[in-house]
N, C-alpha and C positions, 0 to 999 in steps of 0.2 A: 181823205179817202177812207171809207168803213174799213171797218173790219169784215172780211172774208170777197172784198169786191176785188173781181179779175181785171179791175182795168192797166195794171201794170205789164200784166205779161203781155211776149212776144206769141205773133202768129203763129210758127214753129209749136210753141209751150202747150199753146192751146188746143192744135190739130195731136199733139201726144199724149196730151189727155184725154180729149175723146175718144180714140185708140186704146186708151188704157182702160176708161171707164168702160168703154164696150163688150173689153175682154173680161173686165169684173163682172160684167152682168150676165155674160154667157157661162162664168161659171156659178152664177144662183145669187151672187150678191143683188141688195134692193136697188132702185134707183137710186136715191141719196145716199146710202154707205157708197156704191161704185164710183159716184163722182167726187165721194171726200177721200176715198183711199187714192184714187187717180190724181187730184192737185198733190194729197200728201206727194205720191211717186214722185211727181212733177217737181216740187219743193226741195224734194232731197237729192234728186238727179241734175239742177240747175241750181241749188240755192235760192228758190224764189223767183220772183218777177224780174221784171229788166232794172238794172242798179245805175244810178248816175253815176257820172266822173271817171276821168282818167285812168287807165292801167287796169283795168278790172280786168280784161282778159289774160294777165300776162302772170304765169305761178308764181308764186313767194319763193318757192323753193327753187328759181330758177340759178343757174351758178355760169360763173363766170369760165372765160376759155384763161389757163395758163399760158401765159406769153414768153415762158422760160424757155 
């Protein structure tokens, strides 16, 4: 896969980017800056594209119930 191709993200990702890029350009950003600061958004709001394997959705930080 190149570098900068959108074939990894979900549908969802990609309807919130255009959404985003939209709102960048109604406020005076160019085409191209709107849609790189909108994947940025995208990026840091999801972590990227869709991730392979197991347990991805479930927190690190999750904590156990005491059974005392």
């Amino acid at each position: 896969m190149p570098q900068g191709s959108k074939v990894r993200y979900t549908a969802k990702q990609e309807r919130q980017a255009e959404h985003i890029e939209e709102s960048y350009e109604n406020r005076g950003a160019s085409k191209n800056e709107a849609e790189a600061r909108a994947w940025a958004t995208v990026n840091k709001l999801d972590g990227g594209g869709k991730k392979s394997g197991s347990g991805r959705g479930r927190a690190t930080t999750a904590k156990r119930k005491n059974t005392l």
